[in-house]
C-alpha positions as CSV (number, residue, x, y, z in Angstrom):
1,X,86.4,-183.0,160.1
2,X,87.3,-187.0,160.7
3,X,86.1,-189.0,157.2
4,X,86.4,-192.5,157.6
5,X,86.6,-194.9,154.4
6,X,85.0,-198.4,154.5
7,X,86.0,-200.6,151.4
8,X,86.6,-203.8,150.2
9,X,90.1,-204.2,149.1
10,X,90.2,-206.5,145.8
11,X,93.9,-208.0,146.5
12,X,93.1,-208.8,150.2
13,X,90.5,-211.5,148.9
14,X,92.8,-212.4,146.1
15,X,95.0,-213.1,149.0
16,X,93.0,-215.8,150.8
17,X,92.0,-217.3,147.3
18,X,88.7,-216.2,146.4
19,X,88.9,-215.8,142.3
20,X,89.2,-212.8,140.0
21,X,85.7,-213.0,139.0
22,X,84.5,-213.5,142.9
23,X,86.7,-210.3,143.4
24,X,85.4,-208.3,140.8
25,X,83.2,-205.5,142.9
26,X,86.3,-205.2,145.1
27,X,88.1,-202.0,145.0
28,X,91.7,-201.8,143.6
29,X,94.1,-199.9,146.2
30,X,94.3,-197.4,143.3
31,X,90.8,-196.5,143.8
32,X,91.4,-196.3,147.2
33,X,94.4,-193.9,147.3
34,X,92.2,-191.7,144.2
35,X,89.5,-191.0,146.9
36,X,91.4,-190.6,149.7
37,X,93.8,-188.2,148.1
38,X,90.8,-186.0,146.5
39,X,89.3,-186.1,150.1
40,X,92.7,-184.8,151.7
41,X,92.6,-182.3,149.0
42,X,89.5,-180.8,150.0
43,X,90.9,-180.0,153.6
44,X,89.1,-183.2,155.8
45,X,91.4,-185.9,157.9
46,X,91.0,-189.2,156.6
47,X,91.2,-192.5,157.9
48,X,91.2,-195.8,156.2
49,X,89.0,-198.1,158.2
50,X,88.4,-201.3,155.6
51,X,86.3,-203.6,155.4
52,X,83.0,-204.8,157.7
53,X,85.3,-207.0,159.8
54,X,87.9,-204.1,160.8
55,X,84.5,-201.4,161.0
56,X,83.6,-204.3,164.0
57,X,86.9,-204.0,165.3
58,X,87.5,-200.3,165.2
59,X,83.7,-199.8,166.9
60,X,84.3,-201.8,169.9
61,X,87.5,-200.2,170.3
62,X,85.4,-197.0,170.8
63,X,86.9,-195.4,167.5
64,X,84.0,-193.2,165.7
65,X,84.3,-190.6,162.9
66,X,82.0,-187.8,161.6
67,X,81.5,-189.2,158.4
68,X,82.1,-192.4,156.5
69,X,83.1,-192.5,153.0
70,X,81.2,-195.7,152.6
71,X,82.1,-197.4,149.4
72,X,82.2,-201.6,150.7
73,X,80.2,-204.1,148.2
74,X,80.3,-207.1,151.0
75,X,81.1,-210.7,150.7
76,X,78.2,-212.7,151.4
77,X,74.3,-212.6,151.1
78,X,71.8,-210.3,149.1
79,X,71.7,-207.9,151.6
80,X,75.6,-207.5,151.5
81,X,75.6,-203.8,150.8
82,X,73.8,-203.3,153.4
83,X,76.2,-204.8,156.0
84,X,78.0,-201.4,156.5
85,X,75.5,-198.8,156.6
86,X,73.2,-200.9,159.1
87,X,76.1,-201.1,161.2
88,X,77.0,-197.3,161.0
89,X,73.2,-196.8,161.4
90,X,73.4,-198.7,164.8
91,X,75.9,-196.9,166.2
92,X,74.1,-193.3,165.1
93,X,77.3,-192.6,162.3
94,X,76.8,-190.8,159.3
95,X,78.0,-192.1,155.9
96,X,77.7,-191.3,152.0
97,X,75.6,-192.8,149.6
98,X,72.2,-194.9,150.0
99,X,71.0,-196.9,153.5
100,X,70.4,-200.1,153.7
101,X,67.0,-200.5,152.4
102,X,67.8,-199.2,149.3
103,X,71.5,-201.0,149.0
104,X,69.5,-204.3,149.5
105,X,66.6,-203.8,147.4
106,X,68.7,-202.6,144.4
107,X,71.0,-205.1,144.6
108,X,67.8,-207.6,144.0
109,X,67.2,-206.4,140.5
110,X,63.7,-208.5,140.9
111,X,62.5,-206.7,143.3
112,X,64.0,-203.2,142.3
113,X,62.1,-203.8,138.5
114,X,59.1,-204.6,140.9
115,X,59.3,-201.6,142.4
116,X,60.1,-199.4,139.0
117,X,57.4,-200.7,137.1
118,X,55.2,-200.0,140.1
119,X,56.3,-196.5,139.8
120,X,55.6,-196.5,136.6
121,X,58.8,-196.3,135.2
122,X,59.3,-198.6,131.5
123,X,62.0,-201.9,132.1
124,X,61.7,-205.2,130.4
125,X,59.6,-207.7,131.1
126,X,60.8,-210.2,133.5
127,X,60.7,-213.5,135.8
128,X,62.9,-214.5,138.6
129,X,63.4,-218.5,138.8
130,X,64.8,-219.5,141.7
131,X,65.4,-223.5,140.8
132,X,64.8,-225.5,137.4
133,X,61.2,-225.9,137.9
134,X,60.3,-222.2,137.8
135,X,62.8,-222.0,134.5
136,X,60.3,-224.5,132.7
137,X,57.4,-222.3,133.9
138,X,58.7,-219.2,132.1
139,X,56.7,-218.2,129.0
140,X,58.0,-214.8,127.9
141,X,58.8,-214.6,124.2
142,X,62.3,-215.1,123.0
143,X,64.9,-213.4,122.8
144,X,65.5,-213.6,126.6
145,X,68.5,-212.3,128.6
146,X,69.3,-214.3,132.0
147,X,72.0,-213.0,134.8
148,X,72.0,-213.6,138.2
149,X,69.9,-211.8,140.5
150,X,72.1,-209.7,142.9
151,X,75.5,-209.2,141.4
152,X,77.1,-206.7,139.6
153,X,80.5,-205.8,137.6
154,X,79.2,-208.0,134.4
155,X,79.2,-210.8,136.9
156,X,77.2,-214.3,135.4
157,X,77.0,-212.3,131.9
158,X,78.6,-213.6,129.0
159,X,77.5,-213.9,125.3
160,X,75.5,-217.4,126.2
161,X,73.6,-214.8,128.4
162,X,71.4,-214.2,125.2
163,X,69.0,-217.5,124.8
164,X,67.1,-217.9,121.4
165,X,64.8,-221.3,122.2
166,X,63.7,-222.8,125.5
167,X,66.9,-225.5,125.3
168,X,69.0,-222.5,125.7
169,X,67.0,-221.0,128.7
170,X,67.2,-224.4,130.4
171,X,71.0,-224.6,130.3
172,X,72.1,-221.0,131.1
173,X,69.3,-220.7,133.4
174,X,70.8,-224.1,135.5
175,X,74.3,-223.5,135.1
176,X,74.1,-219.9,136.7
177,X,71.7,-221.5,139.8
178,X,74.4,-223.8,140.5
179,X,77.4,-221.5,140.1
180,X,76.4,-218.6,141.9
181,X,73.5,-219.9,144.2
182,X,70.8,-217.5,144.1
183,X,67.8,-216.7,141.7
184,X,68.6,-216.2,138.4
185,X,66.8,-212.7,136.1
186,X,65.3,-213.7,133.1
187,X,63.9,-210.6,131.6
188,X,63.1,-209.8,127.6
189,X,66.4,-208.8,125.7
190,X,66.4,-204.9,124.5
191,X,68.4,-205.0,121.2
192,X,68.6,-201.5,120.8
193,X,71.3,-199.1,122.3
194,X,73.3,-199.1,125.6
195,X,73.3,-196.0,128.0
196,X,74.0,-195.4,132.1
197,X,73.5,-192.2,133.4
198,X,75.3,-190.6,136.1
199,X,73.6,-188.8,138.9
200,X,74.8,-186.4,141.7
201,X,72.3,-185.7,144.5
202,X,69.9,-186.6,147.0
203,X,65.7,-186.3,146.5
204,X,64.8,-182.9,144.7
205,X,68.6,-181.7,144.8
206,X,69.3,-185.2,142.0
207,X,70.7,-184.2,139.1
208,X,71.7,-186.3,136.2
209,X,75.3,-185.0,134.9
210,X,75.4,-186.6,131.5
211,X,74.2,-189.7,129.7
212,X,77.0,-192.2,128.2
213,X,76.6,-194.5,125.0
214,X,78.3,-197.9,125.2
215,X,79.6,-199.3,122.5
216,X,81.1,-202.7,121.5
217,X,83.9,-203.1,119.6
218,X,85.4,-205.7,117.3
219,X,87.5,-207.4,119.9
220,X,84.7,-207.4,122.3
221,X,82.1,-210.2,123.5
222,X,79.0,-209.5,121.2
223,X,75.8,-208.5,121.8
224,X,76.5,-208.1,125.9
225,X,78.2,-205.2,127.9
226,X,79.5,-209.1,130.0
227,X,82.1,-209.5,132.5
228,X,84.9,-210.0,130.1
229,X,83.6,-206.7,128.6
230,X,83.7,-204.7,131.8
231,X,86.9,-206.1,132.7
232,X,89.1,-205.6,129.7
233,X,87.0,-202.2,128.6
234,X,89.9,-200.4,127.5
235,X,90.5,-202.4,124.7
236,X,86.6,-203.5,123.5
237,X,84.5,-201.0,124.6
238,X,84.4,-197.4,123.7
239,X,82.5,-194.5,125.7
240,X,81.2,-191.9,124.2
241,X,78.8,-188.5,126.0
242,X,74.9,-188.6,124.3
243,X,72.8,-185.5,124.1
244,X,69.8,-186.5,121.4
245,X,66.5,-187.0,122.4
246,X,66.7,-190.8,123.0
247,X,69.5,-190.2,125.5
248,X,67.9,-187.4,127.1
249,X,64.9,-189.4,127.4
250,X,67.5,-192.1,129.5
251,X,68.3,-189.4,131.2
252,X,65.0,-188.4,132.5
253,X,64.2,-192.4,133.3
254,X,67.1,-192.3,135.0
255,X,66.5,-189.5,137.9
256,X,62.9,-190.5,138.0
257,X,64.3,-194.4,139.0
258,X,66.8,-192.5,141.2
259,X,64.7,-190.3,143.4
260,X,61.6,-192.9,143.4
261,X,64.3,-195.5,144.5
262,X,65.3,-193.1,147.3
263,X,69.3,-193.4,145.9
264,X,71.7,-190.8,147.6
265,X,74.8,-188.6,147.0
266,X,75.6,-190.2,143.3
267,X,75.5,-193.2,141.1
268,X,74.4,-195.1,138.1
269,X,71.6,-195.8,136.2
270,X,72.1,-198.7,133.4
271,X,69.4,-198.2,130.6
272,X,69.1,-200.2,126.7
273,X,66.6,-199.3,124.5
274,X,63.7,-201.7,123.0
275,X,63.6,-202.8,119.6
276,X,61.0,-199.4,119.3
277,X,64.1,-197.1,120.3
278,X,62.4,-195.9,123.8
279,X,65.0,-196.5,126.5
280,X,64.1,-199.2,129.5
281,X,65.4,-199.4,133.0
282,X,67.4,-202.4,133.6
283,X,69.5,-201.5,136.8
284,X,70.4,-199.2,139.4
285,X,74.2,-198.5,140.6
286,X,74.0,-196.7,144.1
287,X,77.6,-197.7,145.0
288,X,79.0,-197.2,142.1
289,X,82.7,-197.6,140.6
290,X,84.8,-194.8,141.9
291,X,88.1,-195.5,140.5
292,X,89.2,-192.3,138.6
293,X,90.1,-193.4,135.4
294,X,88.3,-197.0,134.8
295,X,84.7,-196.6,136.3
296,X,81.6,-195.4,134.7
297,X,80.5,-192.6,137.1
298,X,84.1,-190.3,137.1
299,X,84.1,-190.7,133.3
300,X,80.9,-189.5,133.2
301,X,81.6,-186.3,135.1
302,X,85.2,-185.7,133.0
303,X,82.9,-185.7,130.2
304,X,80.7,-183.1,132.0
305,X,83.3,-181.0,132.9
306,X,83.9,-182.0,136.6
307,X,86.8,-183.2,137.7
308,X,88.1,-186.3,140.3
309,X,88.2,-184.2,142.7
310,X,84.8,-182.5,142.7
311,X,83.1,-185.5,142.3
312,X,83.8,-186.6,145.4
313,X,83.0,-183.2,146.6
314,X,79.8,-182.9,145.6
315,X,79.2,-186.7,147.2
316,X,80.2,-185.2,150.8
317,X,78.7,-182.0,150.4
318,X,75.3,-184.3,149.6
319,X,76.1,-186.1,152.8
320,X,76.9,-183.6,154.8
321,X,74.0,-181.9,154.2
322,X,71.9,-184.7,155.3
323,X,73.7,-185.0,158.7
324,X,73.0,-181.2,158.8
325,X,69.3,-182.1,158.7
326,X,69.3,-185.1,161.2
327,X,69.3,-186.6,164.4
328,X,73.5,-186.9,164.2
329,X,74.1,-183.1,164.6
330,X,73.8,-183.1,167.9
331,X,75.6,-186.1,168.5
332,X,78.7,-184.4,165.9
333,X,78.4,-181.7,168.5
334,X,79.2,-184.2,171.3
335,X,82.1,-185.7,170.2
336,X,83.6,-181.9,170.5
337,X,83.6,-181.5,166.5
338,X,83.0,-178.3,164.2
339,X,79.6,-177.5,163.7
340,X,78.1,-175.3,161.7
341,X,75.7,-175.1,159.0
342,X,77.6,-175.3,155.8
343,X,79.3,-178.0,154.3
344,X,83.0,-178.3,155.6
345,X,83.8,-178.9,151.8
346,X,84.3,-176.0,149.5
């Protein structure tokens, strides 16, 4: 079996001088090698593909694959996530994790919460100002939390995040307008504790493999899990596995937020509790952090008892599956591949 591997390689944008924090979804060539060696391991050909520009490139040169372990964030626009698996989509190629719908809506965390709290699912409550006007129209209650709309990694979040009085929200709320150009999330700040859950699976087959507890330390940016945080988390932030009822109640918010989301294969759920204790959505991760020692999700399942490599077993087996069950097995058989009706991953 032929696995393709889109990404976005951090040090080839560091290259043409985009910025550490511009760069800070990107995937180190660590990560890379980490997945690529776990999916050699588990018996499957593997070629590195890139980013969206080489995916063009390799396409029109007539290359295909039977599966593509999709893990590229994108460069420009909301819909960035997308970029990839609406290509793949157009040329009938299967890939791991979520489509584009649900790449672009959860990278918009004001239309995701739209769509959680429609599905009756608890998250904070919340405005999405798109210029300084709408920032003066905003009447929630203080204290408030702001962040830009559609990034990720900690990205815009810093300890000035927190606002206390409407001088505050004016400020923050125009300084991240003009520095990352798009909406900006104002939503009510949970003070309580910090959890993401980690989930393996597709629709009634999702599972959530363990909650995780955040916690701050001395050297760290207070209050905020920020960039800075995220960046440097080895030395301010400590992990640690939850199993008491609040974190159990994460984790059932969690896989109902995943499965009503339509999420695939695995990823992240980022939860905080209210001032009450009860846990509240804030975000969904469905391409999230794969490196094997640093990111969220793989120290989530070394905590569960599954290892590197099965993780990214269990995210092709997920995968496979679905191609099993759709239009592309015909077309797997037409390219002259293996075919049968079990996962080519043991």
């Amino acid at each position: 079996m032929k696995i393709g591997i889109t990404y976005d390689l951090r040090d080839d944008y560091l290259a043409a001088g985009y910025s550490e924090e511009e760069t800070a979804e990107f995937d180190r060539l660590s990560t890379i090698d980490a997945i690529d060696g776990a999916l050699r391991e588990l018996g499957l050909i593997t070629d590195r593909i890139g980013n969206l520009h080489a995916l063009v490139q390799r396409l029109a040169r007539g290359d295909r694959w039977n599966l593509v372990f999709n893990i590229a964030e994108g460069l420009r626009g909301i819909g960035r996530e997308s970029q990839v698996p609406a290509l793949l989509d157009a040329y009938g190629i299967p890939y791991t994790f979520s489509d584009p719908l649900v790449t672009a809506l959860t990278l918009h965390k004001g239309l995701c919460k739209q769509v959680v709290r429609a599905l009756g699912i608890p998250t904070p409550d919340f405005f999405v100002a798109e210029n300084e006007a709408q920032l003066r129209e905003i009447t929630l209650p203080g204290p408030l939390f702001l962040k830009p709309v559609a990034e990720g990694t900690g990205k815009g979040i810093t300890p000035q995040s927190k606002v206390r009085n409407r001088d505050e929200l004016l400020n923050v709320g125009r300084e991240l307008l003009a520095r990352f150009n798009q909406p900006v999330l104002v939503e009510t700040f949970l003070p309580g504790r910090e959890f993401t859950v980690g989930i393996l699976g597709t629709g009634p087959e999702a599972r959530a493999v363990g909650v995780m507890e955040i916690h701050l330390n001395a050297q760290a940016e207070s209050d905020v899990y920020s960039y800075v945080n995220k960046e440097y988390c080895e030395e301010r932030v400590e992990y640690t596995p939850a199993d008491d009822p609040v974190a159990r109640e994460a984790a059932r918010i969690a896989l109902q937020a995943w499965t009503g989301l339509g999420c695939r294969d695995a990823g992240r759920v980022d939860l905080r509790a209210d001032a009450a204790g009860m846990p509240q959505f804030m975000e969904v991760n469905p391409l999230a952090g794969l490196h094997p020692e640093h990111s969220d999700l793989p120290i989530l399942c070394r905590f569960a008892g599954i290892s590197y490599r099965e993780l990214i077993g269990h995210i092709v087996q997920s995968a496979w599956k679905r191609v099993l069950n759709s239009h592309w097995a015909g077309r797997l058989e037409t390219w002259g591949e293996m075919h049968t009706d079990s996962c080519p991953v043991t």
